[in-house]
Short mmCIF file of the C-alpha atoms (twelve columns), coordinates in Angstrom:
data_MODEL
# 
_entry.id   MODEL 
# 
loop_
_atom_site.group_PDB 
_atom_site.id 
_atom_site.type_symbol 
_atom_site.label_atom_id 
_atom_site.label_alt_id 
_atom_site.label_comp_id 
_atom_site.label_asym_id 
_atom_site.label_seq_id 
_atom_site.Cartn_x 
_atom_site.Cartn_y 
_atom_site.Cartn_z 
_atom_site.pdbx_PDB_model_num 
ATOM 1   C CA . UNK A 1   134.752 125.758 97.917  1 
ATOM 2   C CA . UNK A 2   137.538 126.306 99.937  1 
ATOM 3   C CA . UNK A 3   138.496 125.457 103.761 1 
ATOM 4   C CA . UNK A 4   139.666 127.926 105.710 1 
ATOM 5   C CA . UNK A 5   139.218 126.084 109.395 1 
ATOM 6   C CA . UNK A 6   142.094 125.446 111.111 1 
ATOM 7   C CA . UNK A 7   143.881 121.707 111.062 1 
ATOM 8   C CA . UNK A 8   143.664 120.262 113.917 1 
ATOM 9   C CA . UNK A 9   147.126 117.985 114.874 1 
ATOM 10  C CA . UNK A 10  145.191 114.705 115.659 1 
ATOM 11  C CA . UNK A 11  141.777 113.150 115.071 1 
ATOM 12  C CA . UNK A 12  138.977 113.330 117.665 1 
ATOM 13  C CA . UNK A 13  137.626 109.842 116.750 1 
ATOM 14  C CA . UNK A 14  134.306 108.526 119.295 1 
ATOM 15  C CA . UNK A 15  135.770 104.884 119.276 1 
ATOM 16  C CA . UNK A 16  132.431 103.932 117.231 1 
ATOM 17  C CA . UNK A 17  133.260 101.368 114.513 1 
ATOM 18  C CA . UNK A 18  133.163 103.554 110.992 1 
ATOM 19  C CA . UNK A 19  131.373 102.646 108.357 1 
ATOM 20  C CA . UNK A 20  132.900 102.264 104.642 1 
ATOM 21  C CA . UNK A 21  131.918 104.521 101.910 1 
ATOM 22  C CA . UNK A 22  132.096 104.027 98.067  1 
ATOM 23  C CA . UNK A 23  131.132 107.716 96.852  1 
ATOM 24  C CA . UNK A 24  130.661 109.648 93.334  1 
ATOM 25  C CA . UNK A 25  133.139 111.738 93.841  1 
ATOM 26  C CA . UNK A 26  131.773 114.272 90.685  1 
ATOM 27  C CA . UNK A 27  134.368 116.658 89.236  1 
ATOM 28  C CA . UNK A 28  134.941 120.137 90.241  1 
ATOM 29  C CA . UNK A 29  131.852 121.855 89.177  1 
ATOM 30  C CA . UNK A 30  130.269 120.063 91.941  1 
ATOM 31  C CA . UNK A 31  130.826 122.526 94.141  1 
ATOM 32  C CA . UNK A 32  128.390 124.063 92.401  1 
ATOM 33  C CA . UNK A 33  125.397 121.740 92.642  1 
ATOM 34  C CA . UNK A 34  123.505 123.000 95.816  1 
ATOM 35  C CA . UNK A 35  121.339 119.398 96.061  1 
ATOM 36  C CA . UNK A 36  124.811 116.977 95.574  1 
ATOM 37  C CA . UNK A 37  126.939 119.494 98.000  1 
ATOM 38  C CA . UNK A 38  124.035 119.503 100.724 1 
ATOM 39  C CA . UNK A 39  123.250 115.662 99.859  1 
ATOM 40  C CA . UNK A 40  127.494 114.854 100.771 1 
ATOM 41  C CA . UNK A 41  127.329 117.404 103.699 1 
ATOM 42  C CA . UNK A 42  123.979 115.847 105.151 1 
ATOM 43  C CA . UNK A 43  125.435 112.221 105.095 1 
ATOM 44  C CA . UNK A 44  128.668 113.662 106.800 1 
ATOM 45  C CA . UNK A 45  126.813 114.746 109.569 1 
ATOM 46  C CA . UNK A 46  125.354 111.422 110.617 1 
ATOM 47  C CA . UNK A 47  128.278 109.935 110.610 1 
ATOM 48  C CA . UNK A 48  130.315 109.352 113.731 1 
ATOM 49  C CA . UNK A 49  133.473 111.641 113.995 1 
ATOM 50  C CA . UNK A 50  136.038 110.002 112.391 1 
ATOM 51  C CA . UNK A 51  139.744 109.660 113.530 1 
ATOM 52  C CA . UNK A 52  141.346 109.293 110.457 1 
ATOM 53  C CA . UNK A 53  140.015 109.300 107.083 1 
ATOM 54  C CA . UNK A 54  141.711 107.061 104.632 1 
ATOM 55  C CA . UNK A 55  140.846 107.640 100.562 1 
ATOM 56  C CA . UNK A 56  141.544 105.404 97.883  1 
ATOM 57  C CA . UNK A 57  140.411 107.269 94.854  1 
ATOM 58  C CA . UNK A 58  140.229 106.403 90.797  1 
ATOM 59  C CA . UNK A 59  142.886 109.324 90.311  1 
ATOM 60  C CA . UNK A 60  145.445 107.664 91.879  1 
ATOM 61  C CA . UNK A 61  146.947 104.322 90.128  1 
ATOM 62  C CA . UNK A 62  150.250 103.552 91.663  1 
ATOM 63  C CA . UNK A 63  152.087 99.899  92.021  1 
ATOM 64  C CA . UNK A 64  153.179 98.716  94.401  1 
ATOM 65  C CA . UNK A 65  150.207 100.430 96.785  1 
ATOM 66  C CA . UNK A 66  151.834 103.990 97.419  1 
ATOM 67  C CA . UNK A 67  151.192 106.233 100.335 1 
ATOM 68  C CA . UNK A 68  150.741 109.716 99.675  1 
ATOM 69  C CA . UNK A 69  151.907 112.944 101.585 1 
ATOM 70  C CA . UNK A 70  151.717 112.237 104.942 1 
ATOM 71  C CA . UNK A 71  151.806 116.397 106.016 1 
ATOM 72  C CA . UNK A 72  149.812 118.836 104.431 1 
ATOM 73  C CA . UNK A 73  150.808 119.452 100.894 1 
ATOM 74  C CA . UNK A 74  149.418 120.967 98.122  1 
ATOM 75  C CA . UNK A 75  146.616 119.387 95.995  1 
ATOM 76  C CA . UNK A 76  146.661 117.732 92.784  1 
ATOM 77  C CA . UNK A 77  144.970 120.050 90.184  1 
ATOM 78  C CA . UNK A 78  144.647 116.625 87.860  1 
ATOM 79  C CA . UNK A 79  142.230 118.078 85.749  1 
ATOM 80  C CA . UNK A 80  142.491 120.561 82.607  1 
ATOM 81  C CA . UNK A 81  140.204 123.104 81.223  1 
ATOM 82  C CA . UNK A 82  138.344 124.574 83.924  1 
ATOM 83  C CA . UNK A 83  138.146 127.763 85.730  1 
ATOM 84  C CA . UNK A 84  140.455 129.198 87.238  1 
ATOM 85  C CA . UNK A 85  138.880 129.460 90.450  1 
ATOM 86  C CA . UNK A 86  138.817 125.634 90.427  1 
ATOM 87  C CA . UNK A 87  142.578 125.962 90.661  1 
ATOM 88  C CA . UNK A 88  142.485 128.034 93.399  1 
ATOM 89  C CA . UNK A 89  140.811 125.313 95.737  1 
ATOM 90  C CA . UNK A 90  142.631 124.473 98.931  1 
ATOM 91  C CA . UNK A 91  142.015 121.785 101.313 1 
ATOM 92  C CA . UNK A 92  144.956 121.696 103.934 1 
ATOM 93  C CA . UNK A 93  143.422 118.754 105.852 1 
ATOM 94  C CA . UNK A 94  146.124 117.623 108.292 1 
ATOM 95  C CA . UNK A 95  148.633 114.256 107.463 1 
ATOM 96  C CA . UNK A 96  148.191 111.375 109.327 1 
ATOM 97  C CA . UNK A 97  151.872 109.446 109.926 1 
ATOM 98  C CA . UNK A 98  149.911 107.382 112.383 1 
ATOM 99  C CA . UNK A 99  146.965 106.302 109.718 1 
ATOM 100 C CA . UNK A 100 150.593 105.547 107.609 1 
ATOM 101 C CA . UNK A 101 152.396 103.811 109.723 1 
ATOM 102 C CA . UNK A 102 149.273 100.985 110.694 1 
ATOM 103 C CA . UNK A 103 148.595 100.821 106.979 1 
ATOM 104 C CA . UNK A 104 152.204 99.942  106.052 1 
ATOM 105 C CA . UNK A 105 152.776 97.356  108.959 1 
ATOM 106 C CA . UNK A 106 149.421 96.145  107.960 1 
ATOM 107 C CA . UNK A 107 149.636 95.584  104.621 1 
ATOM 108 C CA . UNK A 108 153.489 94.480  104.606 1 
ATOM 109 C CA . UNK A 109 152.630 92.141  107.112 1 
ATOM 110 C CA . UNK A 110 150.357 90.120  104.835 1 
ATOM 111 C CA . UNK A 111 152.062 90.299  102.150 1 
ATOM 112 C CA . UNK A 112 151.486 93.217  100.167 1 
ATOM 113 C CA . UNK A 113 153.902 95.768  99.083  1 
ATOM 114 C CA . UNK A 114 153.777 99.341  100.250 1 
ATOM 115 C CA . UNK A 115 155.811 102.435 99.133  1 
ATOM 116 C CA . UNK A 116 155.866 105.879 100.031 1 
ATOM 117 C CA . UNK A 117 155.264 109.123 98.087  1 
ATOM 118 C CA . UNK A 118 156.014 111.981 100.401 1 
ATOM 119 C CA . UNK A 119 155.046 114.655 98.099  1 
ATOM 120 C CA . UNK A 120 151.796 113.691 96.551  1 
ATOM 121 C CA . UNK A 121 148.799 115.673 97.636  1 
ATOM 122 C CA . UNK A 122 145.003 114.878 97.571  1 
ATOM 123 C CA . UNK A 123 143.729 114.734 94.543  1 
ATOM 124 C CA . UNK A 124 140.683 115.776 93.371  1 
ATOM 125 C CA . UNK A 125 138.745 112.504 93.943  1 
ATOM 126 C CA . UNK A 126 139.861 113.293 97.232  1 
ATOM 127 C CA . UNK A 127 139.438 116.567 98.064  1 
ATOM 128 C CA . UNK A 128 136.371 117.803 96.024  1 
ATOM 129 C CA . UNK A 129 133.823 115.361 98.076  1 
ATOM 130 C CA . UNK A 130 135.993 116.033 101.510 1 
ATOM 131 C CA . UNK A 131 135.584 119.696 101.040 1 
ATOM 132 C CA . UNK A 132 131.581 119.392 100.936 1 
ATOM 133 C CA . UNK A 133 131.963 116.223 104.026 1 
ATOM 134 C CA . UNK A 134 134.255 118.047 106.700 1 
ATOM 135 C CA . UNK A 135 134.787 122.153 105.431 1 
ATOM 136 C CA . UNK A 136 136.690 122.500 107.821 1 
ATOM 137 C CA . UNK A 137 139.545 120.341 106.734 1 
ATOM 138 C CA . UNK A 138 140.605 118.960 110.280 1 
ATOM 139 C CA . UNK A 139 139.983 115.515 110.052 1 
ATOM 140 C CA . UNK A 140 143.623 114.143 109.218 1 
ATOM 141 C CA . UNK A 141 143.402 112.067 105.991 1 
ATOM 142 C CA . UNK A 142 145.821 109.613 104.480 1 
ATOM 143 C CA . UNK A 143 145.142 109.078 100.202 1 
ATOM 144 C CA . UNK A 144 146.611 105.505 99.513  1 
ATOM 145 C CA . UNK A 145 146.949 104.415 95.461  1 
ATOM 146 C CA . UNK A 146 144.776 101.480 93.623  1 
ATOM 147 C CA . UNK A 147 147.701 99.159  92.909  1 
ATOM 148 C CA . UNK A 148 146.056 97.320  90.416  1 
ATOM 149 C CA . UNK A 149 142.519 97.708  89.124  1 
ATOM 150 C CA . UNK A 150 141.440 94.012  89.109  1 
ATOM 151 C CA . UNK A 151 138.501 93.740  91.605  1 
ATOM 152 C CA . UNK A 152 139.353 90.686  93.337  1 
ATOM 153 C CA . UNK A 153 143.059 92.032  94.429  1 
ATOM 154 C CA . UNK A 154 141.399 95.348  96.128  1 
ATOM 155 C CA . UNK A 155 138.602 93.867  97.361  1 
ATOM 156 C CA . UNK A 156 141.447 91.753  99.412  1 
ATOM 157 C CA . UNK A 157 143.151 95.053  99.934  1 
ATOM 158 C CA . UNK A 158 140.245 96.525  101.793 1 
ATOM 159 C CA . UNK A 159 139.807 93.309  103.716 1 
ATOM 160 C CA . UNK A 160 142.958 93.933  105.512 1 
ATOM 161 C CA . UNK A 161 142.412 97.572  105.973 1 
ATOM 162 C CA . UNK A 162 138.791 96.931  107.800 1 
ATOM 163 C CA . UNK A 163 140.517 96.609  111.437 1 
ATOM 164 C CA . UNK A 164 141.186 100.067 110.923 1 
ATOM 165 C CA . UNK A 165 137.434 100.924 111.302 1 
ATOM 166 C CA . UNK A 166 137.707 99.953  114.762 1 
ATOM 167 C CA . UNK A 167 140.128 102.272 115.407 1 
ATOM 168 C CA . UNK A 168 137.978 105.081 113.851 1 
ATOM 169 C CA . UNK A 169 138.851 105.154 110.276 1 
ATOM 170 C CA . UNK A 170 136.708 105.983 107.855 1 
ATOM 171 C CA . UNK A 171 137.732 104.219 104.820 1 
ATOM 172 C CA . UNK A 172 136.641 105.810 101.491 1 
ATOM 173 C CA . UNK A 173 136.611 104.525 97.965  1 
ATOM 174 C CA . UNK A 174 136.028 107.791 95.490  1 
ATOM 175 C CA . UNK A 175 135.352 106.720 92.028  1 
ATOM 176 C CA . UNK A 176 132.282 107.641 90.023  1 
ATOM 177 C CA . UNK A 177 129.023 104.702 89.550  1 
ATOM 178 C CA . UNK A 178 129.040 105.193 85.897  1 
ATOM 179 C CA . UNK A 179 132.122 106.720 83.567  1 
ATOM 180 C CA . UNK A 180 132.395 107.193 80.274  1 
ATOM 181 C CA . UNK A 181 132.742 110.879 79.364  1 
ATOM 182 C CA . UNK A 182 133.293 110.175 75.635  1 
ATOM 183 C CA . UNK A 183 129.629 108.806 75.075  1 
ATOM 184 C CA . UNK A 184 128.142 111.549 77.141  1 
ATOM 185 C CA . UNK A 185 129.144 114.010 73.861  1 
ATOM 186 C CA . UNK A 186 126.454 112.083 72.075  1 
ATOM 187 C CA . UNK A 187 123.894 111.319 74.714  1 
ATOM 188 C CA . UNK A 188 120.797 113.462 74.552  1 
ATOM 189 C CA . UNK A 189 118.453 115.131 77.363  1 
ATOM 190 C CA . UNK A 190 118.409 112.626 80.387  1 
ATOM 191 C CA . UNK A 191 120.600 110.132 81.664  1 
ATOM 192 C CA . UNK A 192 121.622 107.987 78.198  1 
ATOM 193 C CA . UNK A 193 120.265 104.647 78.311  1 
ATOM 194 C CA . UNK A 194 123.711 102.394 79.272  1 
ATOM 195 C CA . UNK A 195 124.041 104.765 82.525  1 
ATOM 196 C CA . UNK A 196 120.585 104.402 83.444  1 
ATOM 197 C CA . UNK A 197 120.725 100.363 83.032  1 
ATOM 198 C CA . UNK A 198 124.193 100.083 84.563  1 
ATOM 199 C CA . UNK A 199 122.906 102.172 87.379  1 
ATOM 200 C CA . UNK A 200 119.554 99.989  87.874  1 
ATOM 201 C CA . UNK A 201 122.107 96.580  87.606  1 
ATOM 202 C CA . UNK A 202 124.289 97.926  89.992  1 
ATOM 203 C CA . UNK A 203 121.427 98.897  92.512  1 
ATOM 204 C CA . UNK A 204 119.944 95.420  92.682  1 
ATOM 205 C CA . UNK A 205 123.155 93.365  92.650  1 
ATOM 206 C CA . UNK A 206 124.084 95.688  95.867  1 
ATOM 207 C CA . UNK A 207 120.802 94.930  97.418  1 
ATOM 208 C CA . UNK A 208 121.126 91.468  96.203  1 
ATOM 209 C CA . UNK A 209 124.589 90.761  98.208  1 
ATOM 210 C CA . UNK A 210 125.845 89.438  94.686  1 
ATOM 211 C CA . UNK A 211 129.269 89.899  95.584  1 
ATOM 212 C CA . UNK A 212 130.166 87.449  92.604  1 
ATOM 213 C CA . UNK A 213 128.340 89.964  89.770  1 
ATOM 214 C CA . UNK A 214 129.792 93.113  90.718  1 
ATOM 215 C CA . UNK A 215 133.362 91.569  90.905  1 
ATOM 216 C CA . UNK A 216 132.291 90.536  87.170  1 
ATOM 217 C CA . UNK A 217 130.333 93.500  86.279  1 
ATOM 218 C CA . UNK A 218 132.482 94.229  82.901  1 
ATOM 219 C CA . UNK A 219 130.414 90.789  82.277  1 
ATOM 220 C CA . UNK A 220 127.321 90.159  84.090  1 
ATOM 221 C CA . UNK A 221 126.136 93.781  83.785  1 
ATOM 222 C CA . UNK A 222 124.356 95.550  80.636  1 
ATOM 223 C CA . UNK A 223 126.658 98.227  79.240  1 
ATOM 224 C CA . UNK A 224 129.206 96.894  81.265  1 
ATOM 225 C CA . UNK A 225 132.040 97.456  79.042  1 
ATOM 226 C CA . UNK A 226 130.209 101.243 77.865  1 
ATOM 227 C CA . UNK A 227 129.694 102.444 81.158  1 
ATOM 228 C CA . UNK A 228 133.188 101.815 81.903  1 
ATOM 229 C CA . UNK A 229 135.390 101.524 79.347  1 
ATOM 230 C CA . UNK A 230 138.299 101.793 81.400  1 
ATOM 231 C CA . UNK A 231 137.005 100.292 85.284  1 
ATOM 232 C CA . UNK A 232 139.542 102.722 87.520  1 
ATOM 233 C CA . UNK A 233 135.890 104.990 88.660  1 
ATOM 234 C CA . UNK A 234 134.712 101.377 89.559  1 
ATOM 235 C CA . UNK A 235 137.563 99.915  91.377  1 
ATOM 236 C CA . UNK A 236 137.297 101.570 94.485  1 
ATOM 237 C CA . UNK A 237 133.806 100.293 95.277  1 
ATOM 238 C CA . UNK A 238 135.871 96.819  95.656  1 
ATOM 239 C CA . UNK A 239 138.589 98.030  98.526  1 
ATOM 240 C CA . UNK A 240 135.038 99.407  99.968  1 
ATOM 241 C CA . UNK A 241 133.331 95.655  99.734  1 
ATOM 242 C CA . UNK A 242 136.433 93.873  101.430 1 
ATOM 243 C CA . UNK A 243 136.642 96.363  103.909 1 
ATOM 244 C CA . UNK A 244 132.535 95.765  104.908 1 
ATOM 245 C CA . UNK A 245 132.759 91.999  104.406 1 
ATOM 246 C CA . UNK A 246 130.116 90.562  106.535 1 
ATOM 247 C CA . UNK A 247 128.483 93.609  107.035 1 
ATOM 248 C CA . UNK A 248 126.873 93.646  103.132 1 
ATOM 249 C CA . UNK A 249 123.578 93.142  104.453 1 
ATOM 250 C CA . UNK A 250 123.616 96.897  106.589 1 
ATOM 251 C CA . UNK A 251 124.367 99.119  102.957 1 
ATOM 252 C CA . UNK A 252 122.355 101.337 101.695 1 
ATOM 253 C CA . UNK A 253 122.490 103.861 98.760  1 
ATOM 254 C CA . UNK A 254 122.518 107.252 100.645 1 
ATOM 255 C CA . UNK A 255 122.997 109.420 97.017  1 
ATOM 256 C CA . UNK A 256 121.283 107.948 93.792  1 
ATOM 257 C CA . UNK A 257 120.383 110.068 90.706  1 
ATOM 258 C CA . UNK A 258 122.417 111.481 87.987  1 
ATOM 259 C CA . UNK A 259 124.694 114.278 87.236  1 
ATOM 260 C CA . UNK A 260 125.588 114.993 84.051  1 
ATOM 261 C CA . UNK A 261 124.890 111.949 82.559  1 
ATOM 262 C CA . UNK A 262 126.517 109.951 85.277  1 
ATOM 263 C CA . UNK A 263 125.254 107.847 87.937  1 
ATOM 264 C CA . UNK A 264 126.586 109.239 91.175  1 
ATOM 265 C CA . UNK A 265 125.224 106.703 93.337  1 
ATOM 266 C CA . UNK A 266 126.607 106.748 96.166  1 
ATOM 267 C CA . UNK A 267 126.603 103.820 99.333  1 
ATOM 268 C CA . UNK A 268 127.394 103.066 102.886 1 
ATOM 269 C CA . UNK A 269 128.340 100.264 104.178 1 
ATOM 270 C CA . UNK A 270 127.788 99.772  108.112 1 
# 
């Protein structure tokens, strides 16, 4: 699970527009699921070449909107427990100051505050799927914070980030389409029932265009409130929405299923 290609300095981008991803991002054990590994790495490889890749992931809650390393530091290890080989992970993708520096005027420029945090490295809703998307780590990517985690704010957030699609950017929300690791203890064989249903809800309102359920979902969903008891996993699906507004009608689900327990559904917009 590591990347051992070297970083290129700068993007190779095709000029396409890029699409905008919500993805599962799974924990680290992924890496050892050979169907959800070649699943991510398959849907990599139909993409156009990004530029830039620009992450927003449910690890990262930071206000105002921060802007992490933008050089090639180490990772974020933000999980306890596992493996030590998990630890020993290393995606040295290169920084993007260029990715930074349109975000900031971007976002400054209408109004929304922006920070910097030099030292913070990809974390692992970040770097776990990107290590199974580009293995060779030289697509220069630029992790940005959720500021807040109510769903209309983001999903403003990504509207003013979409220009940067037409400069090449794929724009990434990482979360996970169902969390809540505390009810998984008691769930038996099979996906337990509020993941399944939440999963199913979430499907059609996608299909659906309902815009206006899934910025209510802790309402207008079943097991809203169980499959997330706290909505961070969620929350980056809506910087994902604003940044395909318009273009709602082109997404598709590209990974469905389970995994653990968990939906890791998984959709492209564009």
């Amino acid at each position: 699970m590591s990347a051992t290609g070297t970083p290129a300095a700068t993007g190779t981008g095709t000029g396409a527009r890029m699409p905008a991803l919500y993805l599962s991002h799974g924990a680290p054990p992924l890496a050892d699921d050979e169907l959800w590994t070649a699943e991510l790495a398959a849907w990599s490889a139909g993409l156009p070449r990004p530029a830039a890749i620009l992450v927003v992931s449910a690890h990262w809650e930071e206000a105002p909107l921060a802007l992490g390393a933008t050089r090639t530091v180490p990772l974020v290890y933000d999980f306890w427990g596992f493996p030590e080989r998990y630890y020993r992970v290393r995606y040295a993708a290169p920084g993007a100051p260029d990715l930074a520096e349109r975000v900031r005027k971007t976002l400054r420029g209408a109004g929304t505050p922006v920070q910097d945090v030099p030292d913070r490295g990809l974390d692992h809703g970040a770097y776990v799927p990107l290590v199974e998307m580009y293995p060779d780590a030289d697509v220069p990517v630029l992790q940005i914070s959720l500021p807040t985690l109510e769903p209309r704010r983001l999903m403003e957030i990504g509207r003013k980030l979409a220009p940067l699609r037409d400069e090449g950017v794929l724009i990434v929300g990482s979360g996970f389409f169902t969390h809540n690791l505390a009810a998984l203890r008691h769930a038996g064989s099979g996906p337990p029932g509020w993941s399944a249903e939440f999963d199913a809800w979430g499907r059609e309102a996608l299909a659906a265009q309902d815009v206006d359920a899934l910025l209510d979902f802790e309402h207008k969903a079943p097991a809203g409130r169980l499959a997330h008891p706290r909505t961070e996993h969620f929350a980056p699906l809506f910087v994902t929405l604003g940044a395909a507004e318009g273009e709602l009608d082109g997404q598709r689900s590209v990974i469905d299923g389970f995994w653990m327990g968990l939906a890791k559904r998984s959709v492209q917009f564009g």
